[in-house]
C-alpha atoms as an extended CHARMM CRD file, in Angstrom:
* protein
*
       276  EXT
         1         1  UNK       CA            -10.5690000000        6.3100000000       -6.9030000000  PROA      1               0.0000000000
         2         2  UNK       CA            -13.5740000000        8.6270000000       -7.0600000000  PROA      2               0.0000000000
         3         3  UNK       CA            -14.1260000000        8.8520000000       -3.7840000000  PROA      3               0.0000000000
         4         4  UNK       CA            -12.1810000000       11.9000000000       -1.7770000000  PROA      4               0.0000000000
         5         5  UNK       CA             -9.2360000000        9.7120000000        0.3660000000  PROA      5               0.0000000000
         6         6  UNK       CA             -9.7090000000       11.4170000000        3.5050000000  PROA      6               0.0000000000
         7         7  UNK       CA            -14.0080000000       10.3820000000        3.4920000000  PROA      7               0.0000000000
         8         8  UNK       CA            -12.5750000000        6.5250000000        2.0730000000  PROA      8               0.0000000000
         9         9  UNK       CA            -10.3810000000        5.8630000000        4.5060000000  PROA      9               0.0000000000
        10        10  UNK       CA            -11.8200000000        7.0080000000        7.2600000000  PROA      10              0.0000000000
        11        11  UNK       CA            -15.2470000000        5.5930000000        6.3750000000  PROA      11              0.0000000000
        12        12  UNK       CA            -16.0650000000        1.7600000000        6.4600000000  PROA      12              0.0000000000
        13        13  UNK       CA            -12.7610000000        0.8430000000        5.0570000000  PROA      13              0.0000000000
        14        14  UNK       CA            -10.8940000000        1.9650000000        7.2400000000  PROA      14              0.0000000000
        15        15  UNK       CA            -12.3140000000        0.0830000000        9.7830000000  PROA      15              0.0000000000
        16        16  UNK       CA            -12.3960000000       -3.0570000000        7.4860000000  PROA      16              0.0000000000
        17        17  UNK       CA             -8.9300000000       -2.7700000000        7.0010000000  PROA      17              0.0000000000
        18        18  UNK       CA             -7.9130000000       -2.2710000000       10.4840000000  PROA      18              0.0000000000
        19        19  UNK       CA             -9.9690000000       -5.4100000000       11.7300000000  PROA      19              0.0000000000
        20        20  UNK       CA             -7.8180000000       -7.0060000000        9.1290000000  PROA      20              0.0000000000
        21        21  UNK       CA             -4.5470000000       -5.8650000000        9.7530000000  PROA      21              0.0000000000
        22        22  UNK       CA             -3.4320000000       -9.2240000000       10.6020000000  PROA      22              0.0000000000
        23        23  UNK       CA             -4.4840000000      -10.8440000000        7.4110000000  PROA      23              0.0000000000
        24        24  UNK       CA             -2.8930000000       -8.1630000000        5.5370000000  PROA      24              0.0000000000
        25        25  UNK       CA              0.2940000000       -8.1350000000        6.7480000000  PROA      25              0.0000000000
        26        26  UNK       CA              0.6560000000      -11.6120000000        6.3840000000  PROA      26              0.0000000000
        27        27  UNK       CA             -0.3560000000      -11.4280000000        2.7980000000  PROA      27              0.0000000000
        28        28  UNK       CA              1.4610000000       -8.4520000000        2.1600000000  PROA      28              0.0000000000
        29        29  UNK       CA              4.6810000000       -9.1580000000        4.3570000000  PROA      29              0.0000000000
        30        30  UNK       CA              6.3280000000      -10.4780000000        1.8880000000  PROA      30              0.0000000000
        31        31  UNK       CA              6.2730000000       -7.3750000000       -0.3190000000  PROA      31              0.0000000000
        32        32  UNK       CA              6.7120000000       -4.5650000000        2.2650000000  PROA      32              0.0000000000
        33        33  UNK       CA              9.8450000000       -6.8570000000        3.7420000000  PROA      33              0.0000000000
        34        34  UNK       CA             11.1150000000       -6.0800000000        0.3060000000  PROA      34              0.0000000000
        35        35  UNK       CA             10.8070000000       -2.1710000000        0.9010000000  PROA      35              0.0000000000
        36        36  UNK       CA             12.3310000000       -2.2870000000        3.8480000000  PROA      36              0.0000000000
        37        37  UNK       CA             15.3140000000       -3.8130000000        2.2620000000  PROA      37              0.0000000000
        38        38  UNK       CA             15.7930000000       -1.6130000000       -0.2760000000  PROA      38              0.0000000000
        39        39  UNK       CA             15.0660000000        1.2060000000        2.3530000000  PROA      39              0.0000000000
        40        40  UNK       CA             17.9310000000       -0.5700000000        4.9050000000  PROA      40              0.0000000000
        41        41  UNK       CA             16.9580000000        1.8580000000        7.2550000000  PROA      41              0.0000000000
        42        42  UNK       CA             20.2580000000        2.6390000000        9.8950000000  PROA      42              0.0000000000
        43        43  UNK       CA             20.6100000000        2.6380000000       13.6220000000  PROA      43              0.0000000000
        44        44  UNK       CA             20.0390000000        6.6230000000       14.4650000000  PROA      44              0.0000000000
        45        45  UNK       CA             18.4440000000        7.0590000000       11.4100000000  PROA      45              0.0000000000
        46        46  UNK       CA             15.1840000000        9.6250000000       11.8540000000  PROA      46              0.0000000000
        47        47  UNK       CA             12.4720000000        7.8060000000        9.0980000000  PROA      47              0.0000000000
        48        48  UNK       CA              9.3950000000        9.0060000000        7.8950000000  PROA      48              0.0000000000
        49        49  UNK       CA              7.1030000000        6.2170000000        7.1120000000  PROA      49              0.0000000000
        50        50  UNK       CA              3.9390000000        7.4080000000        4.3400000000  PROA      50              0.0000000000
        51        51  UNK       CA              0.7990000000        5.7160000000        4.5400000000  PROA      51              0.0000000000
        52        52  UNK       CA              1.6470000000        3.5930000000        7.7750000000  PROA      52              0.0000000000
        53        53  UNK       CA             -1.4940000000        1.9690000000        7.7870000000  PROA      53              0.0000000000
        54        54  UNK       CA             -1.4580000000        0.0420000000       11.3230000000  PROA      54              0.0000000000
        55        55  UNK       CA              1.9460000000        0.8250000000       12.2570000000  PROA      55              0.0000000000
        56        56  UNK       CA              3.6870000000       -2.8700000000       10.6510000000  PROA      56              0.0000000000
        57        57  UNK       CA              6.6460000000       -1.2500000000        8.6310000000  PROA      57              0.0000000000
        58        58  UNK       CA              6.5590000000        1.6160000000       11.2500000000  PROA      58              0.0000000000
        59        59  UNK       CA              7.3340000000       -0.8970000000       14.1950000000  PROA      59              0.0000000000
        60        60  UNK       CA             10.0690000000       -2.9540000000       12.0710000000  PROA      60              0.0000000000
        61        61  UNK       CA             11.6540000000        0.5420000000       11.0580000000  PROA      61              0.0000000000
        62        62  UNK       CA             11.9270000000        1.5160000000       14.4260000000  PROA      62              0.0000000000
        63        63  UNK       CA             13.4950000000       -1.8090000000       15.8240000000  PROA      63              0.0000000000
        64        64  UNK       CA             15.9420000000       -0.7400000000       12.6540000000  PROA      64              0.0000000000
        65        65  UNK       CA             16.8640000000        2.4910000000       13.3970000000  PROA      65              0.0000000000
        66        66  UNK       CA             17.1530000000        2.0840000000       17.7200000000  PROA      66              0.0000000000
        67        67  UNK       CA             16.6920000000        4.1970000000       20.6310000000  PROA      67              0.0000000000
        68        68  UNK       CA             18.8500000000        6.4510000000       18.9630000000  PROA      68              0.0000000000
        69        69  UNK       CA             16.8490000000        6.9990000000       16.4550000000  PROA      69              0.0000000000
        70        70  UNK       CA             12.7820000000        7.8060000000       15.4980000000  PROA      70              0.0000000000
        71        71  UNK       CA             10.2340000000        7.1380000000       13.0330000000  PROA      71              0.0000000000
        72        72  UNK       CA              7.3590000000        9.1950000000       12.3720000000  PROA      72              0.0000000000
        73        73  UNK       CA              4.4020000000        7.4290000000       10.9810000000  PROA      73              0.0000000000
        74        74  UNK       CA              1.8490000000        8.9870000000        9.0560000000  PROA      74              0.0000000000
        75        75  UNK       CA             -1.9090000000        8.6210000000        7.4840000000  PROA      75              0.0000000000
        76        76  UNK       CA             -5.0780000000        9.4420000000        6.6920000000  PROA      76              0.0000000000
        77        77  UNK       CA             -6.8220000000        6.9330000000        8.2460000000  PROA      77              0.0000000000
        78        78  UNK       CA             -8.0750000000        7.6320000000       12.1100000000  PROA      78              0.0000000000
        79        79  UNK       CA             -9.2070000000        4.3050000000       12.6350000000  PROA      79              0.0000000000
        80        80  UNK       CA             -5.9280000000        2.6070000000       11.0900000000  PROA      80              0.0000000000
        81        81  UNK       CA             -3.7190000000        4.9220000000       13.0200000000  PROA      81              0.0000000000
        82        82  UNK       CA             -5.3820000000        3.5440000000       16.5240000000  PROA      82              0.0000000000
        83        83  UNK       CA             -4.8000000000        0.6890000000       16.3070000000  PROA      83              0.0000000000
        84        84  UNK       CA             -0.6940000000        1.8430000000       15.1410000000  PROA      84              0.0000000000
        85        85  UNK       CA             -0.7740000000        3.9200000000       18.2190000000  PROA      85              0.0000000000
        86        86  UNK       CA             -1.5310000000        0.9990000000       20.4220000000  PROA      86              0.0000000000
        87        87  UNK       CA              0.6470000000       -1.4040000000       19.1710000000  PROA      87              0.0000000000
        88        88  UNK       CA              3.9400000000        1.1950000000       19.2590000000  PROA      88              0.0000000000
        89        89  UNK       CA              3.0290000000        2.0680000000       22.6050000000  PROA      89              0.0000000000
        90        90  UNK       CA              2.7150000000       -1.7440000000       23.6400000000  PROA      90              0.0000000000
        91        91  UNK       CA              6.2330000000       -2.2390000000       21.7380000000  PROA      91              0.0000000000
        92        92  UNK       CA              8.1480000000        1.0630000000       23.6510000000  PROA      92              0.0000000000
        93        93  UNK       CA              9.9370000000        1.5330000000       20.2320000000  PROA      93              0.0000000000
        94        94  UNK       CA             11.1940000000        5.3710000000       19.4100000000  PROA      94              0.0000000000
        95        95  UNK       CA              8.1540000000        6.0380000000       17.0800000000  PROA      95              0.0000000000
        96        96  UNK       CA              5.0070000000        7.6070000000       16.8090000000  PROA      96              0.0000000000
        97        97  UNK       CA              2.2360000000        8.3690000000       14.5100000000  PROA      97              0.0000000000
        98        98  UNK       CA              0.1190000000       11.4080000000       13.5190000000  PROA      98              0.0000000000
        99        99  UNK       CA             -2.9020000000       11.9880000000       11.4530000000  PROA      99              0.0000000000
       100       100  UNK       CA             -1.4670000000       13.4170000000        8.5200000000  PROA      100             0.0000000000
       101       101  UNK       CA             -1.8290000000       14.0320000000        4.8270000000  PROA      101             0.0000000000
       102       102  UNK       CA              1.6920000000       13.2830000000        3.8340000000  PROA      102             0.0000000000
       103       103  UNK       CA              0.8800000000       15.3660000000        0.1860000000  PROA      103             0.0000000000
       104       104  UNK       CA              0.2610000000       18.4970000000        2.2450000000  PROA      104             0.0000000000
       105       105  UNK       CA              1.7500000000       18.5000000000        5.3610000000  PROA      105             0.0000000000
       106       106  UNK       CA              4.8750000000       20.4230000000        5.8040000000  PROA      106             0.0000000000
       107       107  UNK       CA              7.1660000000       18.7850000000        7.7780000000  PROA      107             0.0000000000
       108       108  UNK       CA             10.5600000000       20.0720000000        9.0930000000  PROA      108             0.0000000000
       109       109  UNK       CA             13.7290000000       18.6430000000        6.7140000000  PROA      109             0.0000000000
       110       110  UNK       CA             14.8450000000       16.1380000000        9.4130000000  PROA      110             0.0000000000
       111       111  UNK       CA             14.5320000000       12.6400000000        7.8170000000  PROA      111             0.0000000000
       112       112  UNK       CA             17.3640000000       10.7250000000        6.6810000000  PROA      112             0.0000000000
       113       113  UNK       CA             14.8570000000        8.1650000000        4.6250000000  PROA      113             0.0000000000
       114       114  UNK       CA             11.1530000000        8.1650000000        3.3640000000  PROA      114             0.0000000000
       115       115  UNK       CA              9.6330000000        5.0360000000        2.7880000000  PROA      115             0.0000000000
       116       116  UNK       CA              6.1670000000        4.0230000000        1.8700000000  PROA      116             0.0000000000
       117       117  UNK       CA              4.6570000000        0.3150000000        1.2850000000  PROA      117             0.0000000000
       118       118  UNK       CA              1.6710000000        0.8220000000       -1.0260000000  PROA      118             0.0000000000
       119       119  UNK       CA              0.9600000000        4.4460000000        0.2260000000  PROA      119             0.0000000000
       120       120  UNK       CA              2.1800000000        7.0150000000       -2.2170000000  PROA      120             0.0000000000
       121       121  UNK       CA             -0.5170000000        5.8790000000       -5.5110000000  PROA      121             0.0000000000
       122       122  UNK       CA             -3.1390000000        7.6000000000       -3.6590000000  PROA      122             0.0000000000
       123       123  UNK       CA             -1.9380000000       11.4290000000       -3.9470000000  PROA      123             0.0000000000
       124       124  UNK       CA             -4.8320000000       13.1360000000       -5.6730000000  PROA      124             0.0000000000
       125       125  UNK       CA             -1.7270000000       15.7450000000       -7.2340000000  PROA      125             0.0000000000
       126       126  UNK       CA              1.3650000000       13.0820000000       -6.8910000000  PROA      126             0.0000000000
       127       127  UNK       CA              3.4330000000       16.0300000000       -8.5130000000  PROA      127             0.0000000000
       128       128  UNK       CA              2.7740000000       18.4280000000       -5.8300000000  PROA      128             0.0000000000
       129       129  UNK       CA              3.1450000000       15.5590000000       -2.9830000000  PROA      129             0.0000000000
       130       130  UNK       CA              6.0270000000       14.4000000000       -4.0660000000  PROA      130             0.0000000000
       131       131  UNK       CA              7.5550000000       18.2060000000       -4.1100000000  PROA      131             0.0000000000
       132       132  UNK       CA              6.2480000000       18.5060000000       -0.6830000000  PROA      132             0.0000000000
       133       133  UNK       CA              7.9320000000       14.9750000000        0.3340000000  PROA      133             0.0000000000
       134       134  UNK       CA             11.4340000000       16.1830000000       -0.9570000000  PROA      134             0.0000000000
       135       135  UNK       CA             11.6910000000       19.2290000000        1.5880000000  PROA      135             0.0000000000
       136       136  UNK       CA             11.0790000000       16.7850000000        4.6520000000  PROA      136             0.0000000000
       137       137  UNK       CA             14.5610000000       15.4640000000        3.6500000000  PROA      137             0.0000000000
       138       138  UNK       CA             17.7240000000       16.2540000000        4.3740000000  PROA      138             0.0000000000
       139       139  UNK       CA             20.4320000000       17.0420000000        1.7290000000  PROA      139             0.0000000000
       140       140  UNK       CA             21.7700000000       13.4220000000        0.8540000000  PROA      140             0.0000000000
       141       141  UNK       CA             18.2880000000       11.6830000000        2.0730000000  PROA      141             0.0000000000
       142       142  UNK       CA             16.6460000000        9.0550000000        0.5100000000  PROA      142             0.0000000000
       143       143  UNK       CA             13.6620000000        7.2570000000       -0.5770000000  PROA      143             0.0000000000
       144       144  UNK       CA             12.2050000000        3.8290000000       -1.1650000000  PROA      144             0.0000000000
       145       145  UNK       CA              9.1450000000        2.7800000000       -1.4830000000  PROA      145             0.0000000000
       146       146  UNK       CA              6.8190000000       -0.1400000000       -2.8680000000  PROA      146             0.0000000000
       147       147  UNK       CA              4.3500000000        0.6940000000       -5.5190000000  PROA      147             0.0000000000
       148       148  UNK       CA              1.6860000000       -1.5850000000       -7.5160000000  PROA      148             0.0000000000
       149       149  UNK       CA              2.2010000000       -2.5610000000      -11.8230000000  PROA      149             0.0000000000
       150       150  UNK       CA             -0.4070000000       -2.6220000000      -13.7590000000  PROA      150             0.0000000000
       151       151  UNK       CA             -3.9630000000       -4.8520000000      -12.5980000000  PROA      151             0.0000000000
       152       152  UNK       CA             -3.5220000000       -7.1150000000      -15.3450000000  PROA      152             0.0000000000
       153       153  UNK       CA             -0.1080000000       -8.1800000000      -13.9900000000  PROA      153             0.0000000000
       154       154  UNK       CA             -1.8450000000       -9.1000000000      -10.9110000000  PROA      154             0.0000000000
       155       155  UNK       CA             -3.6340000000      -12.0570000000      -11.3160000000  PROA      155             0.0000000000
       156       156  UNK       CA             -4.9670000000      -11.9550000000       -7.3320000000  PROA      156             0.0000000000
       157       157  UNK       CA             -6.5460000000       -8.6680000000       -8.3070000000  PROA      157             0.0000000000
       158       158  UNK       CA             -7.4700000000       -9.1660000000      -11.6680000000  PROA      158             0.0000000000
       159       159  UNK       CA             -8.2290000000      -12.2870000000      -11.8850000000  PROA      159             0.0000000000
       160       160  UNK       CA            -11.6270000000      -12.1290000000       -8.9020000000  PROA      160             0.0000000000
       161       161  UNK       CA            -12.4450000000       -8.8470000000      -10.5360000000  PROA      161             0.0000000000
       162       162  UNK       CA            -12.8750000000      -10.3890000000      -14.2920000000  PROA      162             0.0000000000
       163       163  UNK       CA            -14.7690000000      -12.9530000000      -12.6780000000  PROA      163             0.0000000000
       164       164  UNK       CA            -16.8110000000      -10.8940000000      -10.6140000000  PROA      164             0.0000000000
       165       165  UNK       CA            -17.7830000000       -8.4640000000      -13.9700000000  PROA      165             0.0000000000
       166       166  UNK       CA            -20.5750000000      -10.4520000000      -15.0950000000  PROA      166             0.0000000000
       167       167  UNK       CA            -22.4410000000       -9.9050000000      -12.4680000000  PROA      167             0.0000000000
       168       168  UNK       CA            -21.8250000000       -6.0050000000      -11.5710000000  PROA      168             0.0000000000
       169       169  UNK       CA            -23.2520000000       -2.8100000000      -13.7230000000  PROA      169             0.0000000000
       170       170  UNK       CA            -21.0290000000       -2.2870000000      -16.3920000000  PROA      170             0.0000000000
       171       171  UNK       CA            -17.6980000000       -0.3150000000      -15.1220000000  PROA      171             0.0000000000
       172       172  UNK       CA            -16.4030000000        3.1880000000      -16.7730000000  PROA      172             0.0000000000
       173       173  UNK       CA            -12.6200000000        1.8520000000      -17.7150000000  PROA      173             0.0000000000
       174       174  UNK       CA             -9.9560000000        3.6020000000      -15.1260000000  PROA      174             0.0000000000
       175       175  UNK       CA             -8.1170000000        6.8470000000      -16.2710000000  PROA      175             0.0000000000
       176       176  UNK       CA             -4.9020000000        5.9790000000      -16.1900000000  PROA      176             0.0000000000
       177       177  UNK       CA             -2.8320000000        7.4300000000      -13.9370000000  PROA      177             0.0000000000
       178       178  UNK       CA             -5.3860000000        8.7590000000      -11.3940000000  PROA      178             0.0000000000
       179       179  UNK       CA             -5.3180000000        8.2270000000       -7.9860000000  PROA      179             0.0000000000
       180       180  UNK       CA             -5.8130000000        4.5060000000       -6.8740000000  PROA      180             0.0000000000
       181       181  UNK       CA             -3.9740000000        1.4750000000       -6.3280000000  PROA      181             0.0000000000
       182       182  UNK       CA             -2.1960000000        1.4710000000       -9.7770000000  PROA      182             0.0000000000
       183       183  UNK       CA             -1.4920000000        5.1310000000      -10.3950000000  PROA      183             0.0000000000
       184       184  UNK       CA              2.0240000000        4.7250000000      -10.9860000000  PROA      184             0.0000000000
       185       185  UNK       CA              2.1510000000        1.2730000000      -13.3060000000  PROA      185             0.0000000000
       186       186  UNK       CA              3.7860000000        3.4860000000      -15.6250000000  PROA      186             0.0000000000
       187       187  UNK       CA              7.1730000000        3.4480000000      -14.7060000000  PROA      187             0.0000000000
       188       188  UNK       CA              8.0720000000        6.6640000000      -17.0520000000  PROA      188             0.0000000000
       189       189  UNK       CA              5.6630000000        8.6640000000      -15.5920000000  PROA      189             0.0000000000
       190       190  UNK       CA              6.4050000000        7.9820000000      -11.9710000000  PROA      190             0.0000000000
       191       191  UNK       CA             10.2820000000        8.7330000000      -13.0370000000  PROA      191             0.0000000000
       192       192  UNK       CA              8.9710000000       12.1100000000      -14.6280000000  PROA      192             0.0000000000
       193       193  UNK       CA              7.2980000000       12.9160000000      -11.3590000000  PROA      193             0.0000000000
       194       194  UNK       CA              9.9250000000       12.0110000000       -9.0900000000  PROA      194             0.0000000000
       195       195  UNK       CA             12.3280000000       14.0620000000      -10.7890000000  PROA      195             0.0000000000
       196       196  UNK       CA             10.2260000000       16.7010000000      -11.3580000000  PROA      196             0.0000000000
       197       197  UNK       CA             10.1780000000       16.9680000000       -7.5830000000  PROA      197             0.0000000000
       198       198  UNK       CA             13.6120000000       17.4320000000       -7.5940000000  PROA      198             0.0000000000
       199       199  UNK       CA             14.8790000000       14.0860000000       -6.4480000000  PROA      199             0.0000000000
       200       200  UNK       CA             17.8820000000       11.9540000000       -8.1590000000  PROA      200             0.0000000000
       201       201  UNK       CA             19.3290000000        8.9840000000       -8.7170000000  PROA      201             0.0000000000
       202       202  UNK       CA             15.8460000000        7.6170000000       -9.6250000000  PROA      202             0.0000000000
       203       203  UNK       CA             15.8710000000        3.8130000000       -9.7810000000  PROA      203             0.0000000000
       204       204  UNK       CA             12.6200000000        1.5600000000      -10.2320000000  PROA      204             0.0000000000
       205       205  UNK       CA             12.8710000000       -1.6970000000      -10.4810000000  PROA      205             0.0000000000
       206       206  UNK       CA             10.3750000000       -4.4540000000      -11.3410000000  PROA      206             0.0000000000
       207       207  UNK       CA              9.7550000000       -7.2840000000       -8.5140000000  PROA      207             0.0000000000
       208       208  UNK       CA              7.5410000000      -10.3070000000       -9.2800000000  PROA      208             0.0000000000
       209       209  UNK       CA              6.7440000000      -12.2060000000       -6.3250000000  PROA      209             0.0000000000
       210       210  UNK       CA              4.0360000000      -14.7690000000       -5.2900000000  PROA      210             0.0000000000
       211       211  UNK       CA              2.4420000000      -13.9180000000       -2.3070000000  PROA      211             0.0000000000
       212       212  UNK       CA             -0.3170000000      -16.1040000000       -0.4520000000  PROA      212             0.0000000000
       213       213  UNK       CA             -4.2490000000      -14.9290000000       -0.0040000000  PROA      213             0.0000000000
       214       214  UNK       CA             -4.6940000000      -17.4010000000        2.2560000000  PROA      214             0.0000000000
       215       215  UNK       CA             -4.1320000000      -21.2460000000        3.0800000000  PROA      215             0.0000000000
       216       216  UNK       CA             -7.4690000000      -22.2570000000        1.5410000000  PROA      216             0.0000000000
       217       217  UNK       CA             -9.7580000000      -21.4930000000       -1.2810000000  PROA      217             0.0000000000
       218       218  UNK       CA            -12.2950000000      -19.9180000000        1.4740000000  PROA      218             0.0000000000
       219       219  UNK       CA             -9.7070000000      -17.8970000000        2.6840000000  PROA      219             0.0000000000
       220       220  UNK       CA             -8.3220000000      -16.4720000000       -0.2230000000  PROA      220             0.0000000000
       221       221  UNK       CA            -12.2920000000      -15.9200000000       -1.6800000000  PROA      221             0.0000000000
       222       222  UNK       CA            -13.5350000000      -14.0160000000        1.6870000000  PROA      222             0.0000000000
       223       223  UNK       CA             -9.9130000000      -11.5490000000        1.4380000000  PROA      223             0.0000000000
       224       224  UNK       CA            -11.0260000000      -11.0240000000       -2.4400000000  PROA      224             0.0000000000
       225       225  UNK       CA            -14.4610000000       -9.9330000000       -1.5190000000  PROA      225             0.0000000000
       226       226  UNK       CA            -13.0200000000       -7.8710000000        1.0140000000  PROA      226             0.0000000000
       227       227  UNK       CA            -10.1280000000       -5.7620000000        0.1690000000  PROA      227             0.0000000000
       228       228  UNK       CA             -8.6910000000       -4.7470000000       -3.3940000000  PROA      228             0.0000000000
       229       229  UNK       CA            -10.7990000000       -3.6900000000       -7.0760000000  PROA      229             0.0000000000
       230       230  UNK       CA            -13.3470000000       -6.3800000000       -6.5100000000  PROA      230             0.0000000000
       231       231  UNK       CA            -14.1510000000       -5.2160000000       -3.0260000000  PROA      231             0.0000000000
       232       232  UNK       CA            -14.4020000000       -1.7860000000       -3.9410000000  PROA      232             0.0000000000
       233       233  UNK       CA            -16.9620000000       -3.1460000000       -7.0350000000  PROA      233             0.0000000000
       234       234  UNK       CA            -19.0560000000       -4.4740000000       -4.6170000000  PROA      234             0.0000000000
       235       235  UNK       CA            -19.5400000000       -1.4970000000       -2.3210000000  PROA      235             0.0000000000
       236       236  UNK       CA            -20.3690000000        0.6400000000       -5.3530000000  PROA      236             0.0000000000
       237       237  UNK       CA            -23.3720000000       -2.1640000000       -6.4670000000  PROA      237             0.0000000000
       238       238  UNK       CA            -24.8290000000       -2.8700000000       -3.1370000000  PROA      238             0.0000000000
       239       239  UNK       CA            -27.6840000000       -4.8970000000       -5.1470000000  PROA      239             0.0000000000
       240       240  UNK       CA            -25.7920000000       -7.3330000000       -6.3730000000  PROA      240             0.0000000000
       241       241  UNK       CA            -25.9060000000      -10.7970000000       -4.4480000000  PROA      241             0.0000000000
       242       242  UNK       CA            -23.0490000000      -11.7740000000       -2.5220000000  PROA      242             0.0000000000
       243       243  UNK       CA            -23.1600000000      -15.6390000000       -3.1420000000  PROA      243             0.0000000000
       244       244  UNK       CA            -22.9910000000      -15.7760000000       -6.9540000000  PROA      244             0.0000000000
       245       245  UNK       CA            -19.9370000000      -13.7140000000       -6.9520000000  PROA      245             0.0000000000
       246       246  UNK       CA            -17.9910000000      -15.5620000000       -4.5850000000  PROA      246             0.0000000000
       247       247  UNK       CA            -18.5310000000      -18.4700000000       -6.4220000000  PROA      247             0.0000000000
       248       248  UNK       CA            -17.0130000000      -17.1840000000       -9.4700000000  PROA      248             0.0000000000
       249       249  UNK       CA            -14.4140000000      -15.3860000000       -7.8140000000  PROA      249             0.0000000000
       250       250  UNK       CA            -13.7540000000      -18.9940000000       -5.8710000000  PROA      250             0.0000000000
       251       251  UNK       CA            -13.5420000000      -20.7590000000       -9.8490000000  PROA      251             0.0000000000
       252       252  UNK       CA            -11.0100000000      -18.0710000000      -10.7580000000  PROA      252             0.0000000000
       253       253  UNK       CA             -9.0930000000      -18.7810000000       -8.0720000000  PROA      253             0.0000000000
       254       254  UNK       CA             -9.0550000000      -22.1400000000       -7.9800000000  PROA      254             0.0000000000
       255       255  UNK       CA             -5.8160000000      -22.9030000000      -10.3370000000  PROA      255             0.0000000000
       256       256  UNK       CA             -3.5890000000      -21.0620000000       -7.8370000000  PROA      256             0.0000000000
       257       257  UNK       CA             -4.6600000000      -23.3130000000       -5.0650000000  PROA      257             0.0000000000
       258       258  UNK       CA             -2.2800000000      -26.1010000000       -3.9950000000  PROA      258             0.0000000000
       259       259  UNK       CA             -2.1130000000      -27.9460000000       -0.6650000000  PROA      259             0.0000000000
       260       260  UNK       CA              1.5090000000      -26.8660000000       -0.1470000000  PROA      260             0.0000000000
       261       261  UNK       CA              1.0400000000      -22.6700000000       -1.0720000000  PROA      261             0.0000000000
       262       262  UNK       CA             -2.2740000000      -22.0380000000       -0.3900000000  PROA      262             0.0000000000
       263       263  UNK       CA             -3.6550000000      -19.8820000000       -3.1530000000  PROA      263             0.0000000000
       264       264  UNK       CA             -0.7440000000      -18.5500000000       -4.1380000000  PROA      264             0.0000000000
       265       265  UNK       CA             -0.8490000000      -15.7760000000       -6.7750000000  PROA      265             0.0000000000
       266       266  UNK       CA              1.8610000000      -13.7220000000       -9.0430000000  PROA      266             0.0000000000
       267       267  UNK       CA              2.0990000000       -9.8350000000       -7.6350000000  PROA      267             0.0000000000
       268       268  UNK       CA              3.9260000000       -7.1310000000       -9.8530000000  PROA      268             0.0000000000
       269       269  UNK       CA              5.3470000000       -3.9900000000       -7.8950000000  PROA      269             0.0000000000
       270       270  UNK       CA              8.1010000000       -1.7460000000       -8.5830000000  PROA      270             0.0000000000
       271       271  UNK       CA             10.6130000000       -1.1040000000       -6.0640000000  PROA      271             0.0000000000
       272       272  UNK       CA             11.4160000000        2.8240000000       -5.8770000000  PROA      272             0.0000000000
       273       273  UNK       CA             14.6660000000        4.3960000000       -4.8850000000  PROA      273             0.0000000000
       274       274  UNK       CA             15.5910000000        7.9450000000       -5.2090000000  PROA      274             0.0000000000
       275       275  UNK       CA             17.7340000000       10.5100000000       -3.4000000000  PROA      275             0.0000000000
       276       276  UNK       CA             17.5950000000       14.4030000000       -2.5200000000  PROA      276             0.0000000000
């Protein structure tokens, strides 16, 4: 991502992502559900929940954890965090959310668990955050988190961006490793970093799951064009026509479509446990 987080998030998608928060955790519930398995978060249990978007896994965390316990939720996006704020208030859960950079902030070593769905690839120095994120744990805490593969292992992703290509000024090919959605597809690295941050028992795990980008092709084109690589494509080439790329993006969809799944596309992730 060449863009500086705080400006992206906090800019126009931000907002586009919070008007869809809806959509997304529908297509994305059943992926974070998966986190918060392997997370298993425990009745008094205080959690600290990275990059909680609109508050989803914050408000299931909390109903996990009880009165007796709390979960802090925190990210850089103002906008996203409203709308997290209103929903935990509606739900009188024992959470609450702050506008925090989770790489940098120092927080006080009272968290039994850290868990993250999709939030930790976006740490401009990962090794730094992640040495930061170890000291908000107690001795014995744990992690778990939910982390993109690769973008060719993700045919939703891939598949509208490759189709969308033809049509965009020609794209410098992503570092890899920098900060963005698939920063830690290498599964070595993220292990290096982890450890290097001092936590243990370091297990990632592949999970390959379909999820859903909608009931219908229209659906699944307009969330495409809206969210993800070929979204952020799109903003960078403001000159290039709407209408022709949907239409591609609507043919490369197309074999994943079936009246009884939607369009319903492969997802690669790794699952991420750890412990202090």
């Amino acid at each position: 991502m060449s863009t500086d987080p705080k400006t992206y998030w906090n800019g126009p998608v931000g907002e586009r992502w919070t008007s869809l928060a809806h959509v997304l955790e529908k297509v994305f519930g059943p992926l974070r559900e998966a986190a918060l398995d392997l997370a298993a978060a425990r009745p008094g249990e205080h959690v600290l929940d990275v990059g909680c978007g609109c508050g989803g896994t914050t408000l299931t965390l909390a109903k996990a954890v009880g009165k007796a316990g709390h979960v802090l939720g925190v990210d850089i996006s103002a906008p996203m965090l409203a709308r997290a704020k209103e929903r935990i208030e509606a739900a009188g859960v024992a959470a609450a959310v702050e506008l925090d950079d989770a790489a940098t902030t120092r927080f006080d070593p009272t968290f039994d668990l850290l868990h993250s769905a999709f939030g930790t690839m976006f740490f401009p120095d990962p090794h730094a955050a992640f040495r930061n994120l170890a000291t908000a744990l107690k001795p014995g805490g744990r992690v778990a988190f939910i982390c993109w593969r690769a973008l060719a292992e993700n045919a939703g992703m891939s598949a509208p961006l490759a189709a969308a290509k033809p049509f965009l000024p020609p794209m410098e090919p992503p570092v890899p490793g920098a900060p963005g959605p698939f920063a830690f597809a290498d599964p070595d690295r993220l292990k290096r970093i982890l450890e290097g941050a001092g936590f243990t028992d370091v297990v990632i795990s592949p999970l390959d799951r379909n999820i859903s980008l909608g009931d219908t092709l229209d659906e699944a084109v307009e969330f495409s064009l809206e969210t993800g690589p070929t979204s952020h494509a799109l903003r960078a080439a403001p000159e290039v026509p709407r209408e022709p790329v949907a239409a591609a993006v609507r043919e490369a969809l197309r074999p994943y479509a079936s009246a009884a799944d939607g369009v319903s596309v492969p997802t690669a992730t790794w699952l991420v446990s750890a412990k202090r």
